[in-house]
C-alpha positions as CSV (number, residue, x, y, z in Angstrom):
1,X,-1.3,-56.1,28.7
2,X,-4.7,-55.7,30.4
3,X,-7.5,-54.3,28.7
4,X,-10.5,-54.5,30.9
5,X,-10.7,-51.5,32.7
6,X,-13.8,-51.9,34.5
7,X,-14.6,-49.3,37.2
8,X,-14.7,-50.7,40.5
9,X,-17.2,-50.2,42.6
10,X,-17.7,-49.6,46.3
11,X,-18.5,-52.8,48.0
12,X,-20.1,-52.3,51.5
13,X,-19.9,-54.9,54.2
14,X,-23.5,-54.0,55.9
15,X,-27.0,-53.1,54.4
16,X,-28.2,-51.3,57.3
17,X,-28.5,-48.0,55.4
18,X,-29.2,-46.7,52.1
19,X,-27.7,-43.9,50.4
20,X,-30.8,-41.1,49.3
21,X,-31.3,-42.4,45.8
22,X,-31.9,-38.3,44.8
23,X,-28.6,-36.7,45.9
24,X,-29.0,-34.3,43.1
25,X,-32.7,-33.8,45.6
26,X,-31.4,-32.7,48.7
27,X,-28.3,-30.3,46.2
28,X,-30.8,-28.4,44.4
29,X,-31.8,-26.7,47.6
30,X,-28.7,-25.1,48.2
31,X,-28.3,-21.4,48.3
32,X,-25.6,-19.3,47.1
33,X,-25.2,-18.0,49.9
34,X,-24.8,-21.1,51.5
35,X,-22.5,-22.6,49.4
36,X,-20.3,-23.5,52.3
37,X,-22.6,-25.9,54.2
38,X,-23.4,-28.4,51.3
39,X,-22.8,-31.3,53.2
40,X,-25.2,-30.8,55.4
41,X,-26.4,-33.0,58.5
42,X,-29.1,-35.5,58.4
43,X,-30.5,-35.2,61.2
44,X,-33.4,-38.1,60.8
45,X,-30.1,-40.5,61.4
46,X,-29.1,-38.9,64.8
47,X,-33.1,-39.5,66.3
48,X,-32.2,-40.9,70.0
49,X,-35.0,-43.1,69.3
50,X,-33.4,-44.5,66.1
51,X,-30.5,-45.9,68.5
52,X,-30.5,-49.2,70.0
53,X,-27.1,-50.8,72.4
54,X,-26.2,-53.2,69.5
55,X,-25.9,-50.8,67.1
56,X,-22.2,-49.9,66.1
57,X,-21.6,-46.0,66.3
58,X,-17.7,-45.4,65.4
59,X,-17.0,-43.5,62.4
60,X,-15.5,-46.3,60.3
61,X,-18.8,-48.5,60.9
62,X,-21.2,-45.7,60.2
63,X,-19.8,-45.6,56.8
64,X,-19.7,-49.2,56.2
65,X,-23.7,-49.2,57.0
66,X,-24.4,-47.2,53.6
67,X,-24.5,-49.3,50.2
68,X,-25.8,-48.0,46.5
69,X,-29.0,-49.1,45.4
70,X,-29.6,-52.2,43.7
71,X,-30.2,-51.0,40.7
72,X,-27.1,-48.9,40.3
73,X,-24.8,-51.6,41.0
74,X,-26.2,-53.8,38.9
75,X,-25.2,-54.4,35.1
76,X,-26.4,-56.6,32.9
77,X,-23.9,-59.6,32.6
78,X,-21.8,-59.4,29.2
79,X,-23.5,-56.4,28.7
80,X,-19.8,-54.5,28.3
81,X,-18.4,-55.9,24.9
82,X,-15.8,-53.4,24.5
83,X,-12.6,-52.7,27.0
84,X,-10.4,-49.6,26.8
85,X,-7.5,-48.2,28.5
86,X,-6.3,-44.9,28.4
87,X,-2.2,-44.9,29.5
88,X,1.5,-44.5,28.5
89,X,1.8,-40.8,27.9
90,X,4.6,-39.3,25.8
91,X,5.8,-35.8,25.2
92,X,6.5,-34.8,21.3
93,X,7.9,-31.6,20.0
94,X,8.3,-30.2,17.0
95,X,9.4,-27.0,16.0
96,X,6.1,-25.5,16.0
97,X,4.4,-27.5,18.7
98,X,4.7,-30.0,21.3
99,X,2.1,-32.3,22.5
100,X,1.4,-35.7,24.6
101,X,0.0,-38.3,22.8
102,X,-1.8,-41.2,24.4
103,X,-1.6,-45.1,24.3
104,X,-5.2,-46.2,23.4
105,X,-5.3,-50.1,23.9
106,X,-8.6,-52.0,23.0
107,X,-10.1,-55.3,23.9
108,X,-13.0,-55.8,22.2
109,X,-15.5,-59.4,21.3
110,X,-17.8,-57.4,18.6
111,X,-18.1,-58.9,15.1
112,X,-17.8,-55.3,13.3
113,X,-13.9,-55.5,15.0
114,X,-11.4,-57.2,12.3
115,X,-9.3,-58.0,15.7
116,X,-9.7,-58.4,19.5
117,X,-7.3,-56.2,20.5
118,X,-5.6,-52.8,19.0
119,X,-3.0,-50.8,20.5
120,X,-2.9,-46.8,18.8
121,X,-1.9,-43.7,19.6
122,X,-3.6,-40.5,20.0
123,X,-3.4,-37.1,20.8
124,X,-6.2,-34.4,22.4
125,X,-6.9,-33.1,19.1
126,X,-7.9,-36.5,17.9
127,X,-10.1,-37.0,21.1
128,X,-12.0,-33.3,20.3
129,X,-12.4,-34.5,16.5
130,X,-14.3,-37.7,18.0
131,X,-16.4,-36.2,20.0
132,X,-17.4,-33.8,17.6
133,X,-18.4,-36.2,15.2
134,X,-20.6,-38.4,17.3
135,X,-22.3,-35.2,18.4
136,X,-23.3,-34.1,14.7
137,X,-24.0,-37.7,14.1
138,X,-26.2,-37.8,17.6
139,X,-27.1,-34.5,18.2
140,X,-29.6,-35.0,20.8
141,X,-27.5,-37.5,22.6
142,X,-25.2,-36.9,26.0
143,X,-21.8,-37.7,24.7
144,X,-19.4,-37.1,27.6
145,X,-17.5,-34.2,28.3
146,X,-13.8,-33.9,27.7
147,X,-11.4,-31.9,30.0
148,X,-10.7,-28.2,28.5
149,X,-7.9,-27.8,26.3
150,X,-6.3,-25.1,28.4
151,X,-5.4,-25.3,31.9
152,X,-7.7,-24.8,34.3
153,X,-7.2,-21.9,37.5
154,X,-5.0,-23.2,39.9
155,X,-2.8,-25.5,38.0
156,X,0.6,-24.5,37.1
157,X,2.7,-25.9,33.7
158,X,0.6,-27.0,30.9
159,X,2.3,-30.4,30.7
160,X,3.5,-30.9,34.3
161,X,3.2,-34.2,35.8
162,X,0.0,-33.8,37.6
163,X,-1.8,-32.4,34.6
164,X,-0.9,-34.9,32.2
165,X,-2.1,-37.5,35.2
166,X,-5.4,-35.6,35.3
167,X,-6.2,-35.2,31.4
168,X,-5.0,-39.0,31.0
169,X,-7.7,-40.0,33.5
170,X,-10.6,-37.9,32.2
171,X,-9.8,-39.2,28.8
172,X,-9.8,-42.6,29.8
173,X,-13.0,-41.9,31.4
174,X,-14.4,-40.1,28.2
175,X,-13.6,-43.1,25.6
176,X,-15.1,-46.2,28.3
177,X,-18.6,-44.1,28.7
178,X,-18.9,-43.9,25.0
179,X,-17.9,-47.4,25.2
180,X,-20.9,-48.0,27.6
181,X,-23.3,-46.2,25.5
182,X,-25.6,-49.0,23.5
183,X,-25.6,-46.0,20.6
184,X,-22.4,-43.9,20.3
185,X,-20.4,-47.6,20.6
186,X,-21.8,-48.4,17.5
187,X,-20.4,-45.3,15.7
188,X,-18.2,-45.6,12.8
189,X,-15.9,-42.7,13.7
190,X,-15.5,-44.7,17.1
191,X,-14.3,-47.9,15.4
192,X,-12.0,-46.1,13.8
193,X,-10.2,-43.9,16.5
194,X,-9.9,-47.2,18.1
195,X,-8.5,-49.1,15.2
196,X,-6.9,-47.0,12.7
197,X,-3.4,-46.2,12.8
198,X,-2.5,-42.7,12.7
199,X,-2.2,-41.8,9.2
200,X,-5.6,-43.9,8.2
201,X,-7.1,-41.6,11.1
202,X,-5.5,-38.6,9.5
203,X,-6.8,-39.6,6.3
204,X,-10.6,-40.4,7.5
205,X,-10.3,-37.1,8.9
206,X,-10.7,-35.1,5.9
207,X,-13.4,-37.6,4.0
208,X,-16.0,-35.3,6.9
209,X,-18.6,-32.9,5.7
210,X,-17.3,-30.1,3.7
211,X,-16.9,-26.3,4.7
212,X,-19.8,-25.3,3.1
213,X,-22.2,-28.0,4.6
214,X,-21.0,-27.5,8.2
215,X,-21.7,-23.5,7.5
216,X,-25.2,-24.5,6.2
217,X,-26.1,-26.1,9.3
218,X,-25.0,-23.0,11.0
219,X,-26.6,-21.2,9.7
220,X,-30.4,-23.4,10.1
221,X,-29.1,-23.3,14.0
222,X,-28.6,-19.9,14.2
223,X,-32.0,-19.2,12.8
224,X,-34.0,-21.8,14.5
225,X,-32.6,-20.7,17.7
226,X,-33.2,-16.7,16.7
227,X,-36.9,-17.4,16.3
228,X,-36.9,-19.9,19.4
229,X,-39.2,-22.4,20.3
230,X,-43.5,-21.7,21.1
231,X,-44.4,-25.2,22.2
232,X,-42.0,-26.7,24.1
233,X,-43.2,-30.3,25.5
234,X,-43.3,-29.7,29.2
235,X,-41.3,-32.4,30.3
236,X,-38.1,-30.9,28.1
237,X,-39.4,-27.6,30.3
238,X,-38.6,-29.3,33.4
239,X,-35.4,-31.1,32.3
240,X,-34.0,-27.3,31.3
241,X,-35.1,-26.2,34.9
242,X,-33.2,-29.1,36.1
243,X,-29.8,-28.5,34.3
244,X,-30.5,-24.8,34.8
245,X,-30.2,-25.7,38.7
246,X,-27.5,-29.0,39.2
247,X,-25.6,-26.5,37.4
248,X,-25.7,-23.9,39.9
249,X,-24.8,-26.3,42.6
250,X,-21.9,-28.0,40.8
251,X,-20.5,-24.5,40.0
252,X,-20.5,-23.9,43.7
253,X,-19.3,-27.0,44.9
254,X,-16.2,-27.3,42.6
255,X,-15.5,-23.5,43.4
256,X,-15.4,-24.7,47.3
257,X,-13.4,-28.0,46.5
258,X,-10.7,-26.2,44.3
259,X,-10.5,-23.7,47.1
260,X,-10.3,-25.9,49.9
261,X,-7.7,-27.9,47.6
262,X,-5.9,-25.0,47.4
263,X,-5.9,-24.1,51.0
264,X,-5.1,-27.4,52.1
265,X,-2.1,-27.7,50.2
266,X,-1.1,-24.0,51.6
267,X,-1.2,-25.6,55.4
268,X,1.0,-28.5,54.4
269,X,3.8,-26.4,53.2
270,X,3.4,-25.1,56.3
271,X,3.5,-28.0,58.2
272,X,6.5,-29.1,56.7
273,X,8.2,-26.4,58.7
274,X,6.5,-27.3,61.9
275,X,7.5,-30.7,63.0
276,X,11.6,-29.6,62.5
277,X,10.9,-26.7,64.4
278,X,9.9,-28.7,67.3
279,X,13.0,-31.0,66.7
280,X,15.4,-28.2,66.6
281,X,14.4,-26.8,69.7
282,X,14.5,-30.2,72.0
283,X,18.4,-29.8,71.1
284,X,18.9,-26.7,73.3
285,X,15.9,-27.7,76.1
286,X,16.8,-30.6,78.0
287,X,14.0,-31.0,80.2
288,X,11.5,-31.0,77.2
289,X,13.5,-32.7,74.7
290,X,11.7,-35.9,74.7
291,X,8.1,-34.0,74.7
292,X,9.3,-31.7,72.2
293,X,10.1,-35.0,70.0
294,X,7.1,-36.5,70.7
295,X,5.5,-33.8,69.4
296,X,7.8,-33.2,66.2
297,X,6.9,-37.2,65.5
298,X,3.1,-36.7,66.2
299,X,3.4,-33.5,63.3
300,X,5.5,-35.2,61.2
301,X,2.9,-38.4,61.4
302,X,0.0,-36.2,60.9
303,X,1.7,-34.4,57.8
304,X,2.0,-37.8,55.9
305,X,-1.9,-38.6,56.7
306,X,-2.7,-34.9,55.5
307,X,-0.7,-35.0,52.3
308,X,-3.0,-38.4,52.0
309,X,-6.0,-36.9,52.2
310,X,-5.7,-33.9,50.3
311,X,-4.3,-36.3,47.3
312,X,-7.5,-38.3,47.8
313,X,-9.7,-34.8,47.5
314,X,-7.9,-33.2,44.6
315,X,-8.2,-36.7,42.7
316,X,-11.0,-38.3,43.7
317,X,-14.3,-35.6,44.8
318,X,-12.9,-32.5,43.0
319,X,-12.2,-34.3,39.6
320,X,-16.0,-35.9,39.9
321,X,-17.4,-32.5,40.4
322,X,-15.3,-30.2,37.6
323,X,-16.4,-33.4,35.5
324,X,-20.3,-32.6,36.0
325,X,-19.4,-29.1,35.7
326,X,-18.8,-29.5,32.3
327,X,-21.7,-32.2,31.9
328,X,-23.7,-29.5,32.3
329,X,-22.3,-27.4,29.5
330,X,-23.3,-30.4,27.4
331,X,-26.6,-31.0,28.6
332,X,-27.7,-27.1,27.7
333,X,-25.9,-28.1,24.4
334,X,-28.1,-31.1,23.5
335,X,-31.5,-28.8,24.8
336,X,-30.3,-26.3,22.3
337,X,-30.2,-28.5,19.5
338,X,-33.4,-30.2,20.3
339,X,-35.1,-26.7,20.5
340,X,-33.3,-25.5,17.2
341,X,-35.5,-28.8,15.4
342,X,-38.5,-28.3,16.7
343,X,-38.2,-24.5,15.9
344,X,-37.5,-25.6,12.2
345,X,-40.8,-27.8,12.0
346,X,-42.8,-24.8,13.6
347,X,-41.4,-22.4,11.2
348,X,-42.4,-25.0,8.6
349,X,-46.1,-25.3,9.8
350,X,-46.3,-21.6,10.0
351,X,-45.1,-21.3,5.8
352,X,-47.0,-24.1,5.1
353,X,-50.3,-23.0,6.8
354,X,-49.6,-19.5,5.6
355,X,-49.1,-20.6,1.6
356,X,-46.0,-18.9,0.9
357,X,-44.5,-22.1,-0.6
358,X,-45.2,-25.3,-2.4
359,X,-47.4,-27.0,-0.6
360,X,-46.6,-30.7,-1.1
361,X,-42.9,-30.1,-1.5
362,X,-43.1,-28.4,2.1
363,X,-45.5,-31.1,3.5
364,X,-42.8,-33.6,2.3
365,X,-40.3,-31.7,4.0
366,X,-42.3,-31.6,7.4
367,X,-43.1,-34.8,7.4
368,X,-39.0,-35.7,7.4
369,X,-38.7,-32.9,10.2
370,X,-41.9,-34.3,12.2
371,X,-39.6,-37.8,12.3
372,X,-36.8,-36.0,13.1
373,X,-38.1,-34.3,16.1
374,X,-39.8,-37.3,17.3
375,X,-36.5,-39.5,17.3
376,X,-34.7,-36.5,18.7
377,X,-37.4,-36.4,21.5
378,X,-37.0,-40.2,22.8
379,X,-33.4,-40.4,22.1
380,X,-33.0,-37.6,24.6
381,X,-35.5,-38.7,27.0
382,X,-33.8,-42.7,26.9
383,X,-30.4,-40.8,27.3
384,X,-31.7,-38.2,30.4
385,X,-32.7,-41.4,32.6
386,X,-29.4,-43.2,31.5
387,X,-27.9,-39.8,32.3
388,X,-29.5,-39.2,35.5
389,X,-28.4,-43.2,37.1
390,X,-24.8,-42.4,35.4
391,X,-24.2,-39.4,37.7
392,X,-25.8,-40.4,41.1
393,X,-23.8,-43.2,41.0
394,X,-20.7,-41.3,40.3
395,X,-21.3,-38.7,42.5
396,X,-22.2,-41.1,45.6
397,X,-18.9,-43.1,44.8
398,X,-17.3,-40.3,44.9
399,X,-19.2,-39.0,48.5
400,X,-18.6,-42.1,50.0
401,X,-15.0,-42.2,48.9
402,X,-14.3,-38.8,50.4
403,X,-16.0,-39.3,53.8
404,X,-14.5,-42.6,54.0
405,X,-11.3,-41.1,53.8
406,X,-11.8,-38.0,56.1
407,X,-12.9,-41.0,58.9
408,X,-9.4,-42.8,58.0
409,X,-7.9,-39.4,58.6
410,X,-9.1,-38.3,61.6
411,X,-8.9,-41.6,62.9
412,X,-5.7,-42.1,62.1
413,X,-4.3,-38.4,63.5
414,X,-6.4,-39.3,66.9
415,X,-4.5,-42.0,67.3
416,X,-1.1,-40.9,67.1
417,X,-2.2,-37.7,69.5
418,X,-3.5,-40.2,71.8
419,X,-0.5,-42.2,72.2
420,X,1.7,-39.1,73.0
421,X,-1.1,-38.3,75.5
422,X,-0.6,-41.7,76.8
423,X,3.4,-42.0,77.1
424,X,3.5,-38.3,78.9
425,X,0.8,-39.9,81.2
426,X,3.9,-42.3,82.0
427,X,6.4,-40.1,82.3
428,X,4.8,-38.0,84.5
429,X,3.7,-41.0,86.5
430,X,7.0,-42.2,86.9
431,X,8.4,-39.0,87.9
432,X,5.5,-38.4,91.2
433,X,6.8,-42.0,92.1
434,X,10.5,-41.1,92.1
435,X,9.0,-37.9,93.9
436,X,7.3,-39.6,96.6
437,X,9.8,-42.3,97.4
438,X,12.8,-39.4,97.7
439,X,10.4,-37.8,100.3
């Protein structure tokens, strides 16, 4: 039993191109109105000049020309101390509920670990109750996003095959980031949803703050954030404008994705009909029966490579974008929280400049809050840039996945129309021999 799930990376077998290292860049200058030309061309690679006779032009090399940049490729060797899988989903129910629950298996060399390995079980609820913790442990730090609790548009049964598949996947994803993270791996709570058997979890559950202290710090956010923020360091001005905008443009491109999805998988129900049709009718049309076959076999060839590609689409690009989707939820989340601190030390200033309290008792206090912010401050800037290299790696991965795939496709349905093209050629060859010998 394997823990190391290390994601693999795309290996490319010529550097003559780089990838953009700002996708994010060249998104954020999208329009809504535009929304269905993201992928639009680069036309600085299709420069006659840029051309030379050696250079190779197909499709399939074009893609193998593009590599990642150095620096996201590389890790720091042994860097990754801690190896998780996410698998082995069961169905319970109860007579009030039924759930999955997940096999959580961890490989780990860290000293703080009583074992190498431990092999739990847990269910969403227990997933949510981690997160939540590292987030009012960390509150200005990006902890990943988990898939909603409910089904999104578009899927059908909440616990059919395909969206147990998907949640399994994004919570696999969710527990090896944390993982990753030089901070939130160090977290207690996440020792302990990785170690503790069910009922020790269960019981480590309740030992968190209280009711009454969780309403407290409520109620500080609520006010902080009603009386908002009046010096905002510019640079935390520019990251909101940032969110503010990748967030527009993952909106619309996971809209288009789960439509085209959608559409895709509407024209291969159809195509399943299309090929037998075909077949059916070269039974009662002797002259055309073996074109009509041809055909029904260059359809029914075609509908394999389509069901292929729309697999690759709905679990490859359109999971990477609903994922960043909800990154960005997070990220105006963490800039909330951030604001809602500095708001409390500015409110303090103002009572302490205005006398309206004990003075060194309130200086005391602001002096806590003054330390507060300023960890707050570089934690989130360290975990922005982390943030930043995170997601243009996935989201190239993911590009270059996706195109690779439409090339294989298209390739692969060219071919098989070109060999029909070529064995009617024959036939029809054959017959204007036959033709002109009986004359």
């Amino acid at each position: 039993m394997s823990g190391n799930v290390a994601d693999s990376a795309v290996s490319p077998t010529s550097p003559a191109q780089t990838i953009p290292a700002d996708l994010s860049g060249q998104m954020l200058e999208l329009d809504e109105d535009d929304d269905l030309e993201v992928f639009s061309k680069d036309t600085t690679n299709t420069d006659a000049g840029s051309f030379n006779a050696s250079m190779q032009t197909s499709p399939g090399s074009m893609i193998n020309q593009y590599k990642f940049d150095e620096e996201d490729e590389e890790e720091e060797p042994g860097a990754k101390d801690i190896f998780i899988t996410v698998d082995n989903p069961e169905s319970h129910i109860t007579t009030i509920e039924t759930f999955i629950t997940y096999r959580v298996v961890t490989k780990t060399t860290r000293g703080e670990f009583d074992s190498p390995e431990y092999e739990v079980r847990r269910r969403y609820q227990d997933f949510l109750w981690l997160r939540g913790r590292l987030e009012e442990a960390h509150p200005t730090l990006i902890v990943h996003p988990l898939p909603e609790k409910f089904v999104m548009k578009g899927m059908v049964e909440r616990f059919n095959d395909d969206f147990i598949e998907t949640r399994r996947t994004a919570l696999h994803r969710f527990l090896n980031r944390i993982a990753e993270h030089p901070i939130l791996s160090c977290n207690e709570d996440f020792k302990i949803f990785l170690s503790a058997q069910a009922w020790e979890l269960t019981s480590h559950k309740k030992q968190g703050p209280g009711f009454l202290s969780r309403m407290g710090e409520t109620v500080r956010a609520v006010a902080a954030s009603v009386r908002g923020v009046k010096n905002r360091p510019e640079e935390f001005n520019s990251i909101q404008d940032y969110v503010e905008a990748f967030s527009q443009k993952m909106t619309s491109l996971d809209r288009i994705t789960q439509r085209i999805v959608k559409e895709e998988r509407e024209y291969l129900e159809e195509m399943k009909e299309y090929a037998p049709t075909y077949t059916l009718w070269s039974g009662s049309e002797e002259e055309l029966a073996e074109p009509l076959k041809g055909v029904a076999n260059c359809l029914d060839r075609c509908f394999q490579e389509t069901e292929e590609q729309v697999r690759q689409l709905s679990d490859c690009l359109a999971p990477t974008l609903h994922e960043y989707v909800l990154c960005t939820d997070t990220l105006k989340a963490v800039l909330r929280r951030r604001d809602n601190m500095q708001a409390e030390l500015e409110a303090k200033n103002e009572a302490l400049a205005g006398k309206r309290a004990d003075r060194d008792a309130l200086k005391e206090e602001i002096d806590k809050l003054e330390d507060r912010v300023e960890w707050a401050n570089n934690a989130l800037k360290g975990d922005w840039s982390r943030w930043q290299r995170s997601m243009r790696s996935d989201l190239k991965e993911a590009f270059v996945s996706s195109a690779q795939k439409n090339v294989d496709y298209y390739e692969k349905c060219l071919s098989v129309w070109e060999s029909f093209l070529l064995s009617m050629r024959s036939e029809v060859g054959e017959v204007d021999q036959q033709a002109g010998g009986d004359s």
